[in-house]
N, CA, C and O of each residue as an XYZ file, in Angstrom:
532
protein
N     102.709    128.712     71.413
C     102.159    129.130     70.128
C     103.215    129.039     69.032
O     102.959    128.544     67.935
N     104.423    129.539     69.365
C     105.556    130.015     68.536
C     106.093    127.784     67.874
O     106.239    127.384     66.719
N     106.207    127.023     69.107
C     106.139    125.667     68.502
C     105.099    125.338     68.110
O     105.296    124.137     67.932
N     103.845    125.569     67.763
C     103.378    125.279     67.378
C     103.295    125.363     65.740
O     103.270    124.409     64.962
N     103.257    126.829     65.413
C     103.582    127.346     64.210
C     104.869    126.878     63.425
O     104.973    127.096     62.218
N     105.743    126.297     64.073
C     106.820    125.459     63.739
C     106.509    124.009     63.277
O     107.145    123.534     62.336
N     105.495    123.254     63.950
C     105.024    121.829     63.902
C     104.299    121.645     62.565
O     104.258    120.636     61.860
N     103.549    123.242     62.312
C     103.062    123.413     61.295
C     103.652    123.457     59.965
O     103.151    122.915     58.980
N     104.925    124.238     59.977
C     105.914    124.694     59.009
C     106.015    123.164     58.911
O     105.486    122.821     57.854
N     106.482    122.117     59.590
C     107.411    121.043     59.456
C     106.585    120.504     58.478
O     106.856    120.134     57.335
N     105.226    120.516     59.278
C     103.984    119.503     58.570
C     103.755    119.664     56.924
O     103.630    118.809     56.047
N     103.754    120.903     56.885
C     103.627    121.799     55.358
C     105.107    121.134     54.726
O     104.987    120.626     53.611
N     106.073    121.108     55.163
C     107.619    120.931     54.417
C     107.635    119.605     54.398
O     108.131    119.105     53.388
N     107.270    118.947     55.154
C     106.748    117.380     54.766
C     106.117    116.923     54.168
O     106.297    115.810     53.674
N     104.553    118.086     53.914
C     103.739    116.992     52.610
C     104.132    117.769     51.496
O     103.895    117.149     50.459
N     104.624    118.847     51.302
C     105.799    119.282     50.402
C     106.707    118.685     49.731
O     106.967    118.947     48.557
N     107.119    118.056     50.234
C     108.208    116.847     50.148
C     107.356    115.308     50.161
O     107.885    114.423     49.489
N     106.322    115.029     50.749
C     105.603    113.982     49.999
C     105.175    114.031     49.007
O     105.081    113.083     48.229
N     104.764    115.328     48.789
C     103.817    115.165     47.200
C     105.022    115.327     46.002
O     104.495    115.149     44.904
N     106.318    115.579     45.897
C     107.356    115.431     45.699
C     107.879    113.987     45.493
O     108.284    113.670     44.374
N     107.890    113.356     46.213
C     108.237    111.814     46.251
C     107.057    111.158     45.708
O     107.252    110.078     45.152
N     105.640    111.696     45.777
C     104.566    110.809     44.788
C     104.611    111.229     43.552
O     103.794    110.689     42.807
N     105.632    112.400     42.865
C     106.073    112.633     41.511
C     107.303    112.129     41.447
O     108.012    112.488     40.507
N     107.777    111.271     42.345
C     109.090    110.512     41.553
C     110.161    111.505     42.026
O     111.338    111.200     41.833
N     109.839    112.747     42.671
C     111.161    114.042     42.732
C     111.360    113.552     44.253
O     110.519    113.108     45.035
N     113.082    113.829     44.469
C     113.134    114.463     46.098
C     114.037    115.100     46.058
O     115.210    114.771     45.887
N     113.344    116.620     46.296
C     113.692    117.620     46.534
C     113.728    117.982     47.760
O     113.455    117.113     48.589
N     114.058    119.300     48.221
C     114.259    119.473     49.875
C     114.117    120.906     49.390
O     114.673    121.351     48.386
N     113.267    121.622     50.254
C     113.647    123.040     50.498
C     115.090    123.188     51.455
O     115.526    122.528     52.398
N     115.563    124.333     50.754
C     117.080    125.137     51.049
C     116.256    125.577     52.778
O     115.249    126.227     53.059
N     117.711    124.538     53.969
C     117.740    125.598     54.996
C     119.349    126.724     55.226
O     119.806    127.803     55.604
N     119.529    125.796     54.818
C     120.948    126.875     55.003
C     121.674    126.627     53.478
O     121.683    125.655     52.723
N     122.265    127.961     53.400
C     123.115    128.058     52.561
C     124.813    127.725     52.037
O     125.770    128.222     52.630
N     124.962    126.799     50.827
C     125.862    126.183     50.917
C     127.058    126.720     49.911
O     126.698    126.907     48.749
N     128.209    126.944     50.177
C     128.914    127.726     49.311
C     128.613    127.401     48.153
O     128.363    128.431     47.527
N     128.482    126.342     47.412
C     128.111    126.207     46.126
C     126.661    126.661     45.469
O     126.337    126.736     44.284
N     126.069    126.879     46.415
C     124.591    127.363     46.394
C     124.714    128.692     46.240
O     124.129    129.272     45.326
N     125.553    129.376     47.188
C     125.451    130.780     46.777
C     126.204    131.371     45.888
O     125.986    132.559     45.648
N     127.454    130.538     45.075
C     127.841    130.488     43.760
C     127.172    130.580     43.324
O     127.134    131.741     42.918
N     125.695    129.585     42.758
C     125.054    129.593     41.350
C     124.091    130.735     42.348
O     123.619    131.635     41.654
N     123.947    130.775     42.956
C     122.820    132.293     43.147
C     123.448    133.665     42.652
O     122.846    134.642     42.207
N     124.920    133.475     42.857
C     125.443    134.754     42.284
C     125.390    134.721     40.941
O     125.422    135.742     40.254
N     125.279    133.176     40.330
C     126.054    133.240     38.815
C     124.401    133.340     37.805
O     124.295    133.476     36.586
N     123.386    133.226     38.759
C     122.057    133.294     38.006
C     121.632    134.721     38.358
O     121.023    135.330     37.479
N     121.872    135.351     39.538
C     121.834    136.760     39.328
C     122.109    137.972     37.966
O     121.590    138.926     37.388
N     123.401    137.043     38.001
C     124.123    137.370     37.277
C     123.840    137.932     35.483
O     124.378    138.770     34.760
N     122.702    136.942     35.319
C     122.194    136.594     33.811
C     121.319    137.363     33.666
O     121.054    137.850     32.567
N     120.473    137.722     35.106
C     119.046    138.199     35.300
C     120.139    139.943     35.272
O     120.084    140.581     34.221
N     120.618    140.257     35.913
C     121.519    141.604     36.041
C     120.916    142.825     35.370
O     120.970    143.846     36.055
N     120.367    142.933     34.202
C     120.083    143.903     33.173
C     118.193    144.216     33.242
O     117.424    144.968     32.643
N     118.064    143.202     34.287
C     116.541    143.233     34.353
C     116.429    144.255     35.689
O     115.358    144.441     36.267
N     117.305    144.694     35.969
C     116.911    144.901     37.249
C     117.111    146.714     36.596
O     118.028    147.063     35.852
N     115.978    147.650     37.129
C     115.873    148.818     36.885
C     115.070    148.960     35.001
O     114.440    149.817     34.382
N     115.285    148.391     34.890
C     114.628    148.639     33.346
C     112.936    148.894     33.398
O     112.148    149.198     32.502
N     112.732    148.626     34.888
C     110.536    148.544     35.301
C     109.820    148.313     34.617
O     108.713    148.837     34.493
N     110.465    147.146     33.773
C     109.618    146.193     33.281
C     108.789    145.170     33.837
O     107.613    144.845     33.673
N     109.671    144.782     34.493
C     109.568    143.772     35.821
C     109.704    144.084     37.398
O     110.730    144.722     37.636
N     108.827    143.757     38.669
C     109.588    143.880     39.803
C     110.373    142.389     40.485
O     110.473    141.185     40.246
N     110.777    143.327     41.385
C     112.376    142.718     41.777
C     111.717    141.239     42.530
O     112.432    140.300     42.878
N     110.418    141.273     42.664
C     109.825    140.052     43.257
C     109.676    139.232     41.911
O     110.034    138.055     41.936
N     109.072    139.877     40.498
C     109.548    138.333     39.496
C     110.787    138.091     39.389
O     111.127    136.933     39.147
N     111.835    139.188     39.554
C     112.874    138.944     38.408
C     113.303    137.833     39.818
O     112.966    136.679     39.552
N     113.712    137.920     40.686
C     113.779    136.917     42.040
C     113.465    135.691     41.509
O     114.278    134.783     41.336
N     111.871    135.642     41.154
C     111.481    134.288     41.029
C     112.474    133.504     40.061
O     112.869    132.344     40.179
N     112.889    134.792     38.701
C     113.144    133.728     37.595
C     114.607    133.554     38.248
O     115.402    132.871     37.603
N     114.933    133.982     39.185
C     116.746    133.862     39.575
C     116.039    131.784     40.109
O     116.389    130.696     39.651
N     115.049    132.130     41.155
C     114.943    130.862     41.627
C     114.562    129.505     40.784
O     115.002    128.362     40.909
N     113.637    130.017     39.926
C     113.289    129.165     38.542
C     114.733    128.677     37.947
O     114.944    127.470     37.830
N     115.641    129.561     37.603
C     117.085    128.683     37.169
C     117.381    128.186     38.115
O     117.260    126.971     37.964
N     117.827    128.508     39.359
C     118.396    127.833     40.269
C     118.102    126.599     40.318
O     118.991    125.764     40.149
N     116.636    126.180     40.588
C     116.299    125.340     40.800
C     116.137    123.889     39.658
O     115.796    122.735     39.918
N     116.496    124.461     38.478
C     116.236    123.874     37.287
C     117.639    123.396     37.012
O     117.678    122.377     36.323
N     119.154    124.044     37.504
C     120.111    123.753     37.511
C     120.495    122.242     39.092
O     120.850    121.066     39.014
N     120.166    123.161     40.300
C     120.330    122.263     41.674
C     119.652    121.358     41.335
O     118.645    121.482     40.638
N     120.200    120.047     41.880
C     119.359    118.520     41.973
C     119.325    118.576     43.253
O     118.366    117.888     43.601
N     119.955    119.111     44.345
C     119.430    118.414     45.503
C     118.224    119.552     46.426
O     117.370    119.190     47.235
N     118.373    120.247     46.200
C     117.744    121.778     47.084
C     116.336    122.472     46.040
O     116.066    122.004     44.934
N     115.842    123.235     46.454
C     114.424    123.924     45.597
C     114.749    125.316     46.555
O     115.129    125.204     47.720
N     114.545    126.614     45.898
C     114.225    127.641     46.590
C     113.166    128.683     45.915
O     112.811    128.614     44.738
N     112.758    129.576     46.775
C     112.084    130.219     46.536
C     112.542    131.090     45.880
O     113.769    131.119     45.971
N     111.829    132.363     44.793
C     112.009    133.900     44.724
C     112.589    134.851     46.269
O     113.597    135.555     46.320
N     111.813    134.643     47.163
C     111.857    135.189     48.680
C     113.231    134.704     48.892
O     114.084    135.506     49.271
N     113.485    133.648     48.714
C     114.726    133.220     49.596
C     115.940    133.816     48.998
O     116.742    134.506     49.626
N     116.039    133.460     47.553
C     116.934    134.502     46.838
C     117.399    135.650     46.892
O     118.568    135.998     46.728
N     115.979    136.623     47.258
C     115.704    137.532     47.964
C     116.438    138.168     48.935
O     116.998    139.233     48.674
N     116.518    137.602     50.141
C     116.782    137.994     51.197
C     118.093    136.922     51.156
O     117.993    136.327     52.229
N     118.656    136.666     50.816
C     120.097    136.190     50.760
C     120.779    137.383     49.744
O     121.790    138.002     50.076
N     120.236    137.551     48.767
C     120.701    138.184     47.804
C     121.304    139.705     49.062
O     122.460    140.041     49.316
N     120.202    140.204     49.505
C     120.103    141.431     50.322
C     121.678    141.049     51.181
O     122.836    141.391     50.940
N     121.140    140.293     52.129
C     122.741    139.659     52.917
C     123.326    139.929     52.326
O     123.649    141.117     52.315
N     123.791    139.164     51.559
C     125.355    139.696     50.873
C     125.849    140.821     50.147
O     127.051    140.953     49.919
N     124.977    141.646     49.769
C     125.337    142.762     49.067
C     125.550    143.422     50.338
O     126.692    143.864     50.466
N     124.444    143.688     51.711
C     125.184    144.140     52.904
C     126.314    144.093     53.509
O     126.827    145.073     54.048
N     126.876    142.799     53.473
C     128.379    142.120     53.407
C     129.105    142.994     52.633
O     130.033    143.708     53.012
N     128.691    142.913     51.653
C     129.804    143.341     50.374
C     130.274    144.822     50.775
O     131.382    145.357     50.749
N     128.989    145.282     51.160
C     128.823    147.341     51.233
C     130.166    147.744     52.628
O     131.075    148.574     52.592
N     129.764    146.743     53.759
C     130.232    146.433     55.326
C     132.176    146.224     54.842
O     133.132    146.839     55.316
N     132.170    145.528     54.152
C     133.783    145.096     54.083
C     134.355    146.348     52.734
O     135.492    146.820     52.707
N     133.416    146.627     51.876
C     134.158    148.262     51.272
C     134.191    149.207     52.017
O     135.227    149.858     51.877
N     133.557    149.562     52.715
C     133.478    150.581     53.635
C     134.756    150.913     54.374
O     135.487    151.902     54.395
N     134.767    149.071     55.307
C     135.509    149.436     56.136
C     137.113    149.095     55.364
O     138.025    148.954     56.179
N     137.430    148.982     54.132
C     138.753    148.733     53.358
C     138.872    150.248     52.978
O     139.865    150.938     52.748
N     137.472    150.551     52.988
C     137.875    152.137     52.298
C     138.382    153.240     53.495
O     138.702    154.391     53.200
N     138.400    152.852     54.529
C     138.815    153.687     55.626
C     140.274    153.816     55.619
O     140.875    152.844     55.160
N     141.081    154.958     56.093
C     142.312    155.214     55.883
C     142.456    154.686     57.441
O     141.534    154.759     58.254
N     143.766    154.139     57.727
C     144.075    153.118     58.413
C     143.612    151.631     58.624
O     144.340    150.794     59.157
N     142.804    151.463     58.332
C     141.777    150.097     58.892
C     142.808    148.874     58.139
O     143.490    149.166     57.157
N     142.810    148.013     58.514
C     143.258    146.900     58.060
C     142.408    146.612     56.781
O     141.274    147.051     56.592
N     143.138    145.786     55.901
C     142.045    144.914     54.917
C     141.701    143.970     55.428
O     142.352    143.220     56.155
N     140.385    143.887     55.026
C     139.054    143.020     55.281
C     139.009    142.088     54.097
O     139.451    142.585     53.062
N     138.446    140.488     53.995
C     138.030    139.961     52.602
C     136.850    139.216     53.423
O     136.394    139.347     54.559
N     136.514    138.211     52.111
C     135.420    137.245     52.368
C     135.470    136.464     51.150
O     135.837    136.747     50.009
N     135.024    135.441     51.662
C     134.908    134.474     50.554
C     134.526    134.585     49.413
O     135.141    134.173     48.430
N     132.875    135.473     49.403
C     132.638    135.584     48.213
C     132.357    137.308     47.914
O     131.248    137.829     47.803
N     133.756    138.035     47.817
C     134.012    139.408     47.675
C     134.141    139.456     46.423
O     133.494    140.217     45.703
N     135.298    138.353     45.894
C     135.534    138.502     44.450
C     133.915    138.879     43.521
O     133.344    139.851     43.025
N     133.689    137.287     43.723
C     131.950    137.286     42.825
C     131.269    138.905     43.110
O     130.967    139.743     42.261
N     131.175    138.981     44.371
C     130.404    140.060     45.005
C     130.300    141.243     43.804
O     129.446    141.698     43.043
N     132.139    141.502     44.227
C     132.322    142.817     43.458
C     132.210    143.157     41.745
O     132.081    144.217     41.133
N     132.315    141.856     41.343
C     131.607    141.512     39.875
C     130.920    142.248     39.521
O     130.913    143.032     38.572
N     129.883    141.882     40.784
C     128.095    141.888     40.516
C     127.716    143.623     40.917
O     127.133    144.476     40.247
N     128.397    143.691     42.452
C     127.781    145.172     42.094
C     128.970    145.717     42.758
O     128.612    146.463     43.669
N     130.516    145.619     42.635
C     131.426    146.351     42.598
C     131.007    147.909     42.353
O     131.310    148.824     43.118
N     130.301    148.036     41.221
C     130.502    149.645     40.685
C     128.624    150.153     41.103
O     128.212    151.062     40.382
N     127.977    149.809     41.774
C     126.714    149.972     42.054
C     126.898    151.355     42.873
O     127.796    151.113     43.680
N     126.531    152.501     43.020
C     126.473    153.705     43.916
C     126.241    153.540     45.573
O     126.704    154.216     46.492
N     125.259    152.264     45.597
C     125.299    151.912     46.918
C     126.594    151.853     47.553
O     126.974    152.476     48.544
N     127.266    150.953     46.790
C     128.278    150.557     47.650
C     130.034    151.512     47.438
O     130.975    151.514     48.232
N     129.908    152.301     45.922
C     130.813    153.020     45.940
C     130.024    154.315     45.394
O     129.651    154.523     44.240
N     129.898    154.978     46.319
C     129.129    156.341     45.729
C     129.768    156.935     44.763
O     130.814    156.425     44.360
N     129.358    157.940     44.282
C     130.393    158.803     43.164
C     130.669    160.159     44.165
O     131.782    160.683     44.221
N     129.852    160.502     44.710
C     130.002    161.386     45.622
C     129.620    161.299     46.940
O     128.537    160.896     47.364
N     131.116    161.932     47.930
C     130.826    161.729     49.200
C     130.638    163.083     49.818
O     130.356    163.182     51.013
């Protein structure tokens, strides 16, 4: 059942990508994520930033419009709102996982590639540095 539903996905991501190539585009849906990819995901987050809590919007449009730039910037990849989404989530988990454990008295320092950007973005967020412990 489980390949099957896969044969399906493929089938769907193929005429996806045909009806794509009968507009002249070839695009590819994003399977994995490529450091430069999750650069401009941080750096379009980034713009969107002030939308987030104001409940004007939920976090499923403001997503979309992260993916709407993305995708309007990338020539080779297309992603979703969802995918943004749940990458976005990843890494802020990352981000929370390696303060934590830097914030521990003894622990070694921890980094990651994209800590710098990270901490940019939500360095000062309560999630990840409470005000009170």
């Amino acid at each position: 059942m489980a390949e099957r539903r896969e044969g399906e996905k493929m089938v769907g991501l193929q005429q996806d990508a045909q009806k794509d190539d009968d507009e002249g585009l070839s695009h590819s849906m994003l399977e994995r994520w490529e450091d430069f990819q999750v650069k401009l995901l941080v750096s379009c987050w980034q713009k969107q930033r002030l939308e987030f809590g104001k409940g004007k919007a939920t976090k499923k449009d403001i997503f979309n419009r992260i993916a709407n730039e993305f995708n309007s910037i990338s020539t080779d990849v297309k992603v979703t709102g969802e995918q943004c989404g749940r990458k976005w989530l990843k890494l802020e988990a990352s981000h929370k996982k390696i303060t934590d454990h830097n914030n521990t008295t003894g622990a070694d320092k921890k980094t990651w590639k994209y800590f710098h950007e990270m901490e940019s973005c939500t360095g000062e967020n309560p999630n990840v540095r409470p005000k009170f412990t």
